[in-house]
C-alpha positions as CSV (number, residue, x, y, z in Angstrom):
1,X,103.0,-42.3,-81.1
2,X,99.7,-41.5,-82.6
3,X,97.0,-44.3,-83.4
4,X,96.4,-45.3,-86.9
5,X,93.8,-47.2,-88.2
6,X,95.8,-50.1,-89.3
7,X,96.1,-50.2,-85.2
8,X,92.2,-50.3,-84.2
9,X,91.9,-52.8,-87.4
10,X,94.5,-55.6,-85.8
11,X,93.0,-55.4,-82.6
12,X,90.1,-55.7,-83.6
13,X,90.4,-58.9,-86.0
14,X,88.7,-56.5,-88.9
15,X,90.0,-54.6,-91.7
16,X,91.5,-51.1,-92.5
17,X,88.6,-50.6,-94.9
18,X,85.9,-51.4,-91.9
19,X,87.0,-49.1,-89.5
20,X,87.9,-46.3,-92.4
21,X,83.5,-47.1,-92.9
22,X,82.8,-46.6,-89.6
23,X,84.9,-43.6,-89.4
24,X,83.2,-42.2,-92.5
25,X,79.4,-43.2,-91.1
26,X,78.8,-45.7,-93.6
27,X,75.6,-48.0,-93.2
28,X,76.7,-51.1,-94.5
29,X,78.5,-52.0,-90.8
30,X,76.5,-54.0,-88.9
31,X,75.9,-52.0,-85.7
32,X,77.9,-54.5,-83.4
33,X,80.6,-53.9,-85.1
34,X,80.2,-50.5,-85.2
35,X,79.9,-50.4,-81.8
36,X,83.6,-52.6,-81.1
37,X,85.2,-49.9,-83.1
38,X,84.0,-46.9,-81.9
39,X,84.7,-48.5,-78.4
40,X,88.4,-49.1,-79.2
41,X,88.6,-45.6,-80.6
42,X,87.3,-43.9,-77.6
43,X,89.6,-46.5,-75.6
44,X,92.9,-45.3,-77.4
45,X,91.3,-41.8,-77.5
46,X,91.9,-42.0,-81.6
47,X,91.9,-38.5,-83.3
48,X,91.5,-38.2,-87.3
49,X,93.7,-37.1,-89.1
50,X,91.8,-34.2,-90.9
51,X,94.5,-33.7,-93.6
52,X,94.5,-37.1,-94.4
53,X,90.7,-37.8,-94.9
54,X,90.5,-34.4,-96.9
55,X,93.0,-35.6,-99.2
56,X,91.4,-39.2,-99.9
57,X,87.9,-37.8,-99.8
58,X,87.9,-34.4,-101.4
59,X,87.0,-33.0,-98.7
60,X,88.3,-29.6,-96.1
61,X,85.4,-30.9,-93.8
62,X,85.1,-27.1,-93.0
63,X,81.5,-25.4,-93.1
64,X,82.3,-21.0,-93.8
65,X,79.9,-18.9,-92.2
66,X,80.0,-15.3,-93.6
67,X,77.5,-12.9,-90.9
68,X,77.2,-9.2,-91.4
69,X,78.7,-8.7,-88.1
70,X,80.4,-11.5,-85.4
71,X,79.4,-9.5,-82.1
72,X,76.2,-8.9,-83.1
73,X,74.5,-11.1,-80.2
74,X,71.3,-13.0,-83.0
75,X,74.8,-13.8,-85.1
76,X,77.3,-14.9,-81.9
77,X,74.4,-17.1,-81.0
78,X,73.4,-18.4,-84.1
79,X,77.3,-19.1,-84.7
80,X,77.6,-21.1,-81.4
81,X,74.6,-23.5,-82.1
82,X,75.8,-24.1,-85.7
83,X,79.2,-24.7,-84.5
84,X,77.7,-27.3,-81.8
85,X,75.5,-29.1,-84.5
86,X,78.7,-29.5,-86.6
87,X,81.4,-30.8,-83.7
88,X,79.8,-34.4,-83.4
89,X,80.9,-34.4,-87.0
90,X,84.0,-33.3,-86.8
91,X,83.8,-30.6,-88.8
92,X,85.2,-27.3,-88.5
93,X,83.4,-23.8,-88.9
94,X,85.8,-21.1,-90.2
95,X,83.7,-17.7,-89.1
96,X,83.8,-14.3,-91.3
97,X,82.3,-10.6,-90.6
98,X,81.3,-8.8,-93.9
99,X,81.0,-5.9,-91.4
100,X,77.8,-4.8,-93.6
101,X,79.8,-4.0,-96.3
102,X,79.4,-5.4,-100.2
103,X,83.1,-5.7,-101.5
104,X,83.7,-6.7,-97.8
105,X,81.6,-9.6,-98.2
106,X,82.5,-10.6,-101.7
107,X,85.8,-10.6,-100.6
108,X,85.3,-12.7,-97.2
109,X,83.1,-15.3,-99.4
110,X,86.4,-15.9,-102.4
111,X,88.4,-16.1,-99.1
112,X,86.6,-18.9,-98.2
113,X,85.9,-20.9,-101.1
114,X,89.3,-20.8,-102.1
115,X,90.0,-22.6,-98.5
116,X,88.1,-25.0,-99.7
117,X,85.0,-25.0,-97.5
118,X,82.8,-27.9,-97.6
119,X,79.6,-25.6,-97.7
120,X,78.9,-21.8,-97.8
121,X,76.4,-20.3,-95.1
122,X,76.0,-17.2,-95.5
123,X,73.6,-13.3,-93.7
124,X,74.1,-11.4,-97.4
125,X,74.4,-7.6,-97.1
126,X,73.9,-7.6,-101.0
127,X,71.3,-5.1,-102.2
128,X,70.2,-7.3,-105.0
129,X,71.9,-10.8,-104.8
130,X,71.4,-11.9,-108.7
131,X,73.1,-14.8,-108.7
132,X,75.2,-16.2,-106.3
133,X,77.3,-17.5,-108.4
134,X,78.7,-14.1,-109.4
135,X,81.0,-13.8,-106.2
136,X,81.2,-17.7,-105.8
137,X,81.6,-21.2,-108.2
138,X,79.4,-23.3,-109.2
139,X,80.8,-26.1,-107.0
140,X,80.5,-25.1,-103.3
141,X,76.7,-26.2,-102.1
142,X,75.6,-22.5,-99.7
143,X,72.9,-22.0,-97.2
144,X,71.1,-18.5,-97.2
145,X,69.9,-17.9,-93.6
146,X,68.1,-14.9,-92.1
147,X,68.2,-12.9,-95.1
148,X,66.3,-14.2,-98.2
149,X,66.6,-13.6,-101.9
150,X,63.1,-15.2,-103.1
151,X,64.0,-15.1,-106.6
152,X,67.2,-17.5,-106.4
153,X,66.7,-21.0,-106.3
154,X,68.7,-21.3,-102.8
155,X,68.3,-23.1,-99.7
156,X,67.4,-20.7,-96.9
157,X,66.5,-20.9,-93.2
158,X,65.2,-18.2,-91.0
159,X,62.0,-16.8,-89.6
160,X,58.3,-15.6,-90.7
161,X,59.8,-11.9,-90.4
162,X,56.3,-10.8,-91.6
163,X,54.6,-12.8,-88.9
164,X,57.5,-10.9,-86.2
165,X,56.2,-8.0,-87.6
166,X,52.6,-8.9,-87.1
167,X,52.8,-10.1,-83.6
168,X,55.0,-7.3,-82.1
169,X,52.3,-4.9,-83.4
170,X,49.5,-6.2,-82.8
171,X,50.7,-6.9,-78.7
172,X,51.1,-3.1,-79.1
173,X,47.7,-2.3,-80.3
174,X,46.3,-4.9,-77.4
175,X,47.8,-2.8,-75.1
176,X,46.0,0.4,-75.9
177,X,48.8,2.0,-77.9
178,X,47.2,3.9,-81.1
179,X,50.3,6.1,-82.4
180,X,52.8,3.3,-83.2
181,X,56.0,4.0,-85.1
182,X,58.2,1.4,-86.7
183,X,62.4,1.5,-86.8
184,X,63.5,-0.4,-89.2
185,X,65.9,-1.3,-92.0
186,X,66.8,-1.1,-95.5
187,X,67.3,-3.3,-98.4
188,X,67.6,-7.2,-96.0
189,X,64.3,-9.3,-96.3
190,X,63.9,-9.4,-92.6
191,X,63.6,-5.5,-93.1
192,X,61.1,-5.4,-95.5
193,X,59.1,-8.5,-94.2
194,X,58.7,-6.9,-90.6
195,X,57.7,-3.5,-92.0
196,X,55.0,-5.5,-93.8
197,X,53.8,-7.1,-90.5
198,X,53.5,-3.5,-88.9
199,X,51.7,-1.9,-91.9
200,X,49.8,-5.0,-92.4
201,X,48.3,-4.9,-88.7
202,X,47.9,-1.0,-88.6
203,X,45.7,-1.1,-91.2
204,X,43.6,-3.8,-90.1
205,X,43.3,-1.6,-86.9
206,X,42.4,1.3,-89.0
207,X,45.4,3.0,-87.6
208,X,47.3,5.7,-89.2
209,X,50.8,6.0,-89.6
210,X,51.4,9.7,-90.3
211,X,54.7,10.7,-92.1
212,X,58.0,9.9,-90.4
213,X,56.5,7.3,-88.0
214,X,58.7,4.9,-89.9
215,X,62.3,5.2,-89.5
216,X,64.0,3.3,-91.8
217,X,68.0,3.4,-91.2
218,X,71.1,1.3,-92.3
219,X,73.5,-0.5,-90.1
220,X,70.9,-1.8,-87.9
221,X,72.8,-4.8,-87.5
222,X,76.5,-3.2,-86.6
223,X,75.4,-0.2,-84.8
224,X,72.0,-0.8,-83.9
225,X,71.9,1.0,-80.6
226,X,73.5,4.1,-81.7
227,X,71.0,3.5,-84.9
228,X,68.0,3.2,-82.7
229,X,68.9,6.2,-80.3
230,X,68.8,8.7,-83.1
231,X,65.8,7.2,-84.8
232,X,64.2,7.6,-81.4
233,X,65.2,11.5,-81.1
234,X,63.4,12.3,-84.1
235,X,60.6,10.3,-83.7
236,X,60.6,12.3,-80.4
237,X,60.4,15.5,-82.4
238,X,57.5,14.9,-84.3
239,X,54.1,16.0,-82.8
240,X,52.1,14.0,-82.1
241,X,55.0,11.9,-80.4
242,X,54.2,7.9,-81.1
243,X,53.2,6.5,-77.8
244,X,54.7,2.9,-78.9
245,X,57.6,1.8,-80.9
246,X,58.2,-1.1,-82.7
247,X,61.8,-2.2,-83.9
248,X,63.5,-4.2,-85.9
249,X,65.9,-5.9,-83.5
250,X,66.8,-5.7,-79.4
251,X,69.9,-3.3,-80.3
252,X,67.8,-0.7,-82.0
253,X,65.4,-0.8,-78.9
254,X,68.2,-0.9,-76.4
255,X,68.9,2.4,-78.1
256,X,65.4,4.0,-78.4
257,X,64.8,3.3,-74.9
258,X,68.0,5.2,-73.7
259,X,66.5,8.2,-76.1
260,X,63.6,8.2,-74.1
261,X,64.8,7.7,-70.4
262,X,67.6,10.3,-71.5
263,X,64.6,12.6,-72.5
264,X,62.6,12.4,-69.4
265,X,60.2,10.0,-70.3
266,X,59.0,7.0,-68.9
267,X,59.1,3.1,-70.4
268,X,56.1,2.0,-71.2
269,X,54.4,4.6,-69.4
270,X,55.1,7.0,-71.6
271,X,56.2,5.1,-75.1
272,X,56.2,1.3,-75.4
273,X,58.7,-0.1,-76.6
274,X,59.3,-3.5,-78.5
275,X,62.3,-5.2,-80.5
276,X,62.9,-8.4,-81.8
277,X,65.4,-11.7,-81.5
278,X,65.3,-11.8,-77.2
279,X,68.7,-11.8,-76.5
280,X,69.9,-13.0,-73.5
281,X,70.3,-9.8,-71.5
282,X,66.7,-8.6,-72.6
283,X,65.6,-9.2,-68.9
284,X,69.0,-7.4,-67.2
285,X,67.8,-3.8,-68.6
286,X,66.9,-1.1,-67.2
287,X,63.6,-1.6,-68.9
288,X,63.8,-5.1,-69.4
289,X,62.5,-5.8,-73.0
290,X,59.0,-7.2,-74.7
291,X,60.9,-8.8,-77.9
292,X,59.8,-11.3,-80.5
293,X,62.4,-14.6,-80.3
294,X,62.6,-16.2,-83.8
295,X,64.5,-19.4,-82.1
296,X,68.1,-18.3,-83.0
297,X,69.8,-20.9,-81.1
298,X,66.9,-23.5,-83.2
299,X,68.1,-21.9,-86.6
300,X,72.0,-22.6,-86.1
301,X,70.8,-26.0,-85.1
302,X,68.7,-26.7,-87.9
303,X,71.4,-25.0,-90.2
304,X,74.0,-27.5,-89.0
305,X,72.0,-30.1,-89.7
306,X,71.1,-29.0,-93.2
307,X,75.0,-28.1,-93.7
308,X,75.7,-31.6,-93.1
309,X,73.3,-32.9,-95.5
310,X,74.4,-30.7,-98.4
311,X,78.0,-31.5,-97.9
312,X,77.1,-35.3,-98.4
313,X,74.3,-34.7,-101.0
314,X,75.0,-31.3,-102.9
315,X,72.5,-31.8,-105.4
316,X,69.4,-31.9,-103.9
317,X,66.5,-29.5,-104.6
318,X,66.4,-26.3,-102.6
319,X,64.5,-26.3,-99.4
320,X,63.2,-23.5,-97.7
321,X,63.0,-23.7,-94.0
322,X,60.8,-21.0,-91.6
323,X,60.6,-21.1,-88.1
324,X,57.6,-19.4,-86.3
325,X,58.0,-16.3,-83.8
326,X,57.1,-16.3,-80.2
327,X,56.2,-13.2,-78.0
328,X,58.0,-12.5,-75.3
329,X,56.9,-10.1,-72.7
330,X,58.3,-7.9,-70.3
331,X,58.0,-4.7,-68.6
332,X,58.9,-2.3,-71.8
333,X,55.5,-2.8,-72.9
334,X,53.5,-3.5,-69.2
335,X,53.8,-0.4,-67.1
């Protein structure tokens, strides 16, 4: 027979309403007893019911996460730290894969609200994101993360992309490399931000980039190896060659550097390569992989903890959290 709380309350000597408080993480519980009843929960190994307290509080306590792709290893990872800031708390993270598509995502986010989700966190794919609010309510508090949309008065969590961009440069230009090209992507604030690093740097070098050393493709998220392995080909093509390469994430490096080995040339003897995120095979490669980590497994911490807050205090004013880069180097760039 399950365990109620009427149960833990007559053992105890307290009331229903007391252990309901604790169960709820109310502060006016002294922690002592605090303490007695999460003992004699743990003791009868108590489990919510989840139905019950969503129907006397309001509440799903779900958190959606809508990602432009679930395999994607920045998302996967980002996903399993938010979902193990959110456990302590019981809640439940219902997961969704706009696949990089618009109406997909529009679709995925209605899905989700009509569940009921406690809060929204969502990696937009939207061009121009005008107003949330279009393809949501106005009840659900959300959480942009990665990607940015400056102009909406939204909570947001991510990286300094421009700094990424900066950093993974500039290592390039310390280590002698003068024809650096850039593979990027199109329309996503982490895309626009890291192609402002690079340009930023290149001209504080006094370093030209000549026309097509910037390879600016879509899908660098869902295909990004295929992406990257095409972008290198033509950046192969062009004469002079870039002796470095700089690109917007690991995938899309994984890719350029099987462009080059598959051409005959050497990594970084003969082109450098950098990407960016430092997923955890980065050191298995062939080549294993300079990279710029932006703290993935930090953000879907950090994220959780925000979630949390907004789903007990949905009002408060936006915040804007930006975690800084670190480099990361390995032999792709040190020959």
């Amino acid at each position: 027979m399950a365990v109620r709380l009427k149960d833990i309350a007559r053992d105890l000597g307290v009331s229903v309403v007391t252990v309901s408080k604790v169960l709820r993480g109310n502060t006016d519980i002294s922690d002592e007893t605090r303490k007695r009843v999460l003992k004699r929960m743990k003791e009868l190994n108590y489990q919510p019911n989840m139905m019950a307290r969503g129907l006397a509080s309001g509440r799903t306590y779900t958190v959606g996460l809508v990602v432009p792709d679930l395999v994607h290893p920045f998302f996967a990872e980002f996903a399993k730290a938010l979902s193990g800031a959110l456990r302590p708390s019981d809640r439940a993270l219902i997961l969704a894969s706009s696949e990089e598509d618009p109406e997909i995502e529009q679709k995925e986010i209605q899905t989700l609200l009509r569940r009921g989700v406690d809060v929204l966190l969502i990696a937009s794919c939207q061009a121009q994101l005008k107003n949330f609010y279009d393809i949501g309510d106005q009840r659900t508090p959300y959480l942009l993360f990665d990607r940015n949309f400056p102009h909406l008065a939204a909570h947001f969590i991510g990286s300094d992309d421009v700094k990424v961009g900066e950093m993974a440069t500039r290592h390039l230009v310390e280590m002698g490399r003068k024809r650096i090209a850039h593979i990027g992507g199109k329309n996503t604030s982490p895309s626009l931000d890291r192609l402002r690093g690079f340009r930023k740097v290149m001209e504080e070098e006094r370093l030209q980039v000549p026309e097509g050393y910037v390879a600016v493709r879509e899908r660098v998220e869902e295909a990004g190896d295929a992406v990257g392995f095409a972008a290198m080909q033509e950046l192969l093509r062009l004469e002079p060659r870039p002796d470095a390469v700089f690109c917007y994430n690991d995938l899309t490096a994984v890719g350029a550097i099987e462009a080059l080995l598959a051409a005959g040339l050497k990594v970084p003897e003969d082109v450098a390569v950098i990407g960016c995120g430092n997923f955890r095979y980065a050191n298995y490669l062939k080549v294993p992989l300079s990279s710029i980590d932006h703290g993935t497994a930090e953000l879907g911490r950090i994220a959780g903890e925000l979630a949390l807050d907004l789903s007990a205090n949905p009002e408060q004013p936006p915040r804007s959290v930006l975690l800084e880069p670190k480099l990361v180097v390995r032999r792709s760039t040190l020959g």
